[in-house]
LUMDRENKE-694942 format. One record per residue (C-alpha): residue number from 1; residue in one letter; x, y, z. Coordinates in steps of 0.25 Angstrom, whole numbers. Layout:
<rs>
   num   residu      xx      yy      zz
   NUM        A       X       Y       Z
...
</rs>
This chain:
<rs>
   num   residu      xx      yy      zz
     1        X      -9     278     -15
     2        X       1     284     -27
     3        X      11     274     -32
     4        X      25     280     -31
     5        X      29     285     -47
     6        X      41     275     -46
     7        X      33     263     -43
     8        X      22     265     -51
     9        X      33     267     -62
    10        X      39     253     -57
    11        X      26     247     -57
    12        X      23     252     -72
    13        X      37     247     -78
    14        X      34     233     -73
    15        X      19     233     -78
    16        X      24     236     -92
    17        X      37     226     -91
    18        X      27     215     -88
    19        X      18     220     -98
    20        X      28     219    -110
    21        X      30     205    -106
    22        X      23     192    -114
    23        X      10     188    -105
    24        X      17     175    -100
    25        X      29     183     -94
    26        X      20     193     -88
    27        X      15     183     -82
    28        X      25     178     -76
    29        X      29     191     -70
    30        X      16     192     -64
    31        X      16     178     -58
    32        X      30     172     -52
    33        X      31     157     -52
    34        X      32     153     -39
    35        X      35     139     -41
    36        X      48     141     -38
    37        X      46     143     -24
    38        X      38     133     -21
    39        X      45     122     -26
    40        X      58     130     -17
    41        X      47     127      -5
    42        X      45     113     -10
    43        X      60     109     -10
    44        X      62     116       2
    45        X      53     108      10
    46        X      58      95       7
    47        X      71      96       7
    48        X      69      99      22
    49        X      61      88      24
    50        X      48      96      24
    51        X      35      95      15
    52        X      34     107       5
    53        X      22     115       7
    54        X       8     108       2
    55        X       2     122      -8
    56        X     -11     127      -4
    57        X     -24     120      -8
    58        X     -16     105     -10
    59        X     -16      97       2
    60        X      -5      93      10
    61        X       1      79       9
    62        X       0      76      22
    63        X     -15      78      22
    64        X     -18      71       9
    65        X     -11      58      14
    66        X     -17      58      28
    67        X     -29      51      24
    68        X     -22      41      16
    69        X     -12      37      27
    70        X     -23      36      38
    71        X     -30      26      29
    72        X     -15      19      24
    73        X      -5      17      32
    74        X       5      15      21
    75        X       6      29      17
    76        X      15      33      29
    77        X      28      35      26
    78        X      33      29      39
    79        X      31      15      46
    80        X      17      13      49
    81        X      10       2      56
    82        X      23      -7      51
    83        X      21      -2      38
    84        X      35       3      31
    85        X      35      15      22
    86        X      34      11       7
    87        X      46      10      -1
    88        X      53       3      16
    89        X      43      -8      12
    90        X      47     -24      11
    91        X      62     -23      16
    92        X      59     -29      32
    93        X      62     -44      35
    94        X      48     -46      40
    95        X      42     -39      27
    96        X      50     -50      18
    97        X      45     -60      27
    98        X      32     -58      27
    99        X      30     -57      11
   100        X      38     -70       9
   101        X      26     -75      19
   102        X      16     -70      10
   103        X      22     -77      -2
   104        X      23     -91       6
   105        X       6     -87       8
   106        X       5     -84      -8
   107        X      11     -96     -12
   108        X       0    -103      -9
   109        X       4    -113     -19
   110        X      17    -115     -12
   111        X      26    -117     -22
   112        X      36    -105     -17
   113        X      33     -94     -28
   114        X      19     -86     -27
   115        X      12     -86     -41
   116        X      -3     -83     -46
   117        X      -6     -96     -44
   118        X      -5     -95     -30
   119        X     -14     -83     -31
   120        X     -25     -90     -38
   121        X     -25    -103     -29
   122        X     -27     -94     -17
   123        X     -38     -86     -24
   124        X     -43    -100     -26
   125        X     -43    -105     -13
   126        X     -49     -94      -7
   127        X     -59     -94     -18
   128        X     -63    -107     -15
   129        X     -68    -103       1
   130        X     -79     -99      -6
   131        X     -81     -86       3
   132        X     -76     -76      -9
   133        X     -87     -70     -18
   134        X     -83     -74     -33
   135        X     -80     -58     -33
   136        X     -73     -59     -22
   137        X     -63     -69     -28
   138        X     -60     -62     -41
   139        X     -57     -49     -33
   140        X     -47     -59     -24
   141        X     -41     -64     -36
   142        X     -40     -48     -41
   143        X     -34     -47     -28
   144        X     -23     -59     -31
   145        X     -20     -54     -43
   146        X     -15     -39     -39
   147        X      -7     -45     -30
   148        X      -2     -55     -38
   149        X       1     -44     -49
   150        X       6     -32     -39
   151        X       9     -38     -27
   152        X      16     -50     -30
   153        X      23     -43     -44
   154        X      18     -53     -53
   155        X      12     -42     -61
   156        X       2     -50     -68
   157        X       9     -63     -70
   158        X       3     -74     -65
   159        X      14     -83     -69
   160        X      24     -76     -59
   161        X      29     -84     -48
   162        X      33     -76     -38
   163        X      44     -79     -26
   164        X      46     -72     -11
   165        X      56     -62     -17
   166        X      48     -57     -28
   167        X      36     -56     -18
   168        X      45     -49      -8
   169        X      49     -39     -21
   170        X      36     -36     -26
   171        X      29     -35     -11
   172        X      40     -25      -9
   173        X      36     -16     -18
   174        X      21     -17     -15
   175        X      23     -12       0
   176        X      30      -3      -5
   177        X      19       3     -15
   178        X       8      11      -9
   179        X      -4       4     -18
   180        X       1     -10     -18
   181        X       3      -9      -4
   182        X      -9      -4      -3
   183        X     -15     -16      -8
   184        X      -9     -28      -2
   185        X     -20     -32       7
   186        X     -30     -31      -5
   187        X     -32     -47      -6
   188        X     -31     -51       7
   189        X     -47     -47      11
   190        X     -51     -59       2
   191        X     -43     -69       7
   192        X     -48     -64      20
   193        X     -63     -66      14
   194        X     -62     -78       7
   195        X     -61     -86      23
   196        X     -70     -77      30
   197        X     -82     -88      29
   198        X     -93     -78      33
   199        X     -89     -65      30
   200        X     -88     -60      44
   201        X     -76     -53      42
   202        X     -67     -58      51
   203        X     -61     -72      50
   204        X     -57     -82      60
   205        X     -43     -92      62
   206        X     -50    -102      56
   207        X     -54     -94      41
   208        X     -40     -90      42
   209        X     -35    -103      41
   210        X     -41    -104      29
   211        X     -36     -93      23
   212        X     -22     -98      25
   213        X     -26    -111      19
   214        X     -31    -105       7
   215        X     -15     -98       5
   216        X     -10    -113       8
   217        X      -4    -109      23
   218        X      -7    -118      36
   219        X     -17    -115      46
   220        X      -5    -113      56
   221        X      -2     -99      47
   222        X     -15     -96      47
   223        X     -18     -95      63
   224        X      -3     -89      63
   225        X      -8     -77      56
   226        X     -23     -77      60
   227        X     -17     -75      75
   228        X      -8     -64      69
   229        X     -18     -57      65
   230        X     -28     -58      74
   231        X     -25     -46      81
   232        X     -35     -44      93
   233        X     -37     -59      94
   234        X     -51     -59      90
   235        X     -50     -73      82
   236        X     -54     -66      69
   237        X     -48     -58      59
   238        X     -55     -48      50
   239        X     -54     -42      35
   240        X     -48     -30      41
   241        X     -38     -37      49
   242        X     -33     -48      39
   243        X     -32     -37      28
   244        X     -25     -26      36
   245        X     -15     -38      44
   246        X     -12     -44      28
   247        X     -10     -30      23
   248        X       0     -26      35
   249        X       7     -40      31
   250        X      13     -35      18
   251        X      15     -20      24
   252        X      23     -21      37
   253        X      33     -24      41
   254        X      33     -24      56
   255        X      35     -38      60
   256        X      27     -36      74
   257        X      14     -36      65
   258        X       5     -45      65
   259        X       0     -47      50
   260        X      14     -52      48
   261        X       8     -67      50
   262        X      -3     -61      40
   263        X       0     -74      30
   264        X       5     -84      43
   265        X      19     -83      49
   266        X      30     -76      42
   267        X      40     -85      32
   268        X      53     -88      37
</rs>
């Protein structure tokens, strides 16, 4: 069909205008940015509480964290399985209480500050069982170290000695970090091996007396906690349950939990 004379005069004009233009502002001519109205998109969507759109071909951040929250509770913004969101971390009574616990355990030497000399003499004793492979006790000690270094702030001193409050300080901030919190549990599968005699797996009331005596606590703490525990009442505790019960020590905060006699009863 004929184009009308004055539109294909229009049309004519503003082919040679563009024409006449340097190449770059042709170009943008041609090709309007359209940033702008995305970024408008973006704003208006969070300032009413919404997410902005996720652009085509990228995936959407509700899918690319579902894997990751399924296999870590942590990630959830909300309180999950007595678990505070991070940055609420370390502020409840219980959570204070529980940590000045675990610095009367890693005082082994009981002098009333925790230094890495208390590490080492409970690497020692644990060594000494004789149930952990030599490479099973250097990796222990690896272990000791991190936390030394990362969880307990000394940052690679080993003459620090370090009181509640410092403990209470730098514990805060690791529940409250997703990595460190990540790791907290990271030692504790060697303490479990190191009383499991035979290697079955699981250990009984008895082994777990000795694990307490190795941290220079009373057999009366250790049945406290072994009960505690002890879930189903099956007179054992396994790998799986001592570790994930220690980890819930450091990162809950619910005082109706269990593992909150993880290290014996609570400090008064």
């Amino acid at each position: 069909m004929a184009i009308p004379r004055l539109a294909a005069r229009l049309l004519w004009t503003r082919t040679r205008q563009i024409s006449a233009l340097p190449a770059v502002a042709a170009l943008r001519v041609q090709r309007p940015v359209t940033f702008p109205q995305v970024l408008f998109a973006q704003q208006r969507h969070c300032s009413s509480g919404k997410k902005p759109p996720t652009p085509r071909g990228q995936p959407s951040s509700s899918s690319s964290s579902s894997s990751s929250s399924s296999s870590d509770s942590d990630s959830s913004d909300e309180e999950v399985d007595g678990r505070k969101p991070y940055g609420k971390r370390g502020s409840s009574a219980i959570w204070q209480k529980k940590m000045r616990t675990y610095h009367r355990v890693m005082d082994v030497n009981k002098d009333g500050t925790v230094s890495w000399d208390d590490f080492q003499d409970m690497a020692r004793k644990f060594a000494e069982l004789g149930h952990l492979s030599e490479q099973q006790q250097a990796e222990f000690v690896a272990q000791l170290k991190f936390v030394w270094e990362n969880n307990w702030g000394a940052s690679g001193d080993p003459y620090c000695f370090i009181t509640e409050e410092a403990l209470l300080t730098s514990m805060e901030h690791v529940v409250n970090t997703r990595d460190l919190s990540k790791k907290t549990d990271h030692f504790l599968p060697y303490l479990f091996k190191a009383v499991d005699y035979n290697a079955s797996g699981d250990i009984s009331v008895d082994e777990y007396k000795l694990l307490f005596k190795c941290l220079g606590l009373t057999e009366e703490d250790a049945v406290v906690s072994f009960n505690s525990i002890d879930v189903n009442g099956d007179g054992t505790i396994t790998l799986d349950e001592f570790v994930a019960h220690g980890k819930d020590f450091f990162l809950t905060e619910d005082e109706t939990r269990p593992s909150k006699f993880f290290w014996g009863p609570l400090t008064q």
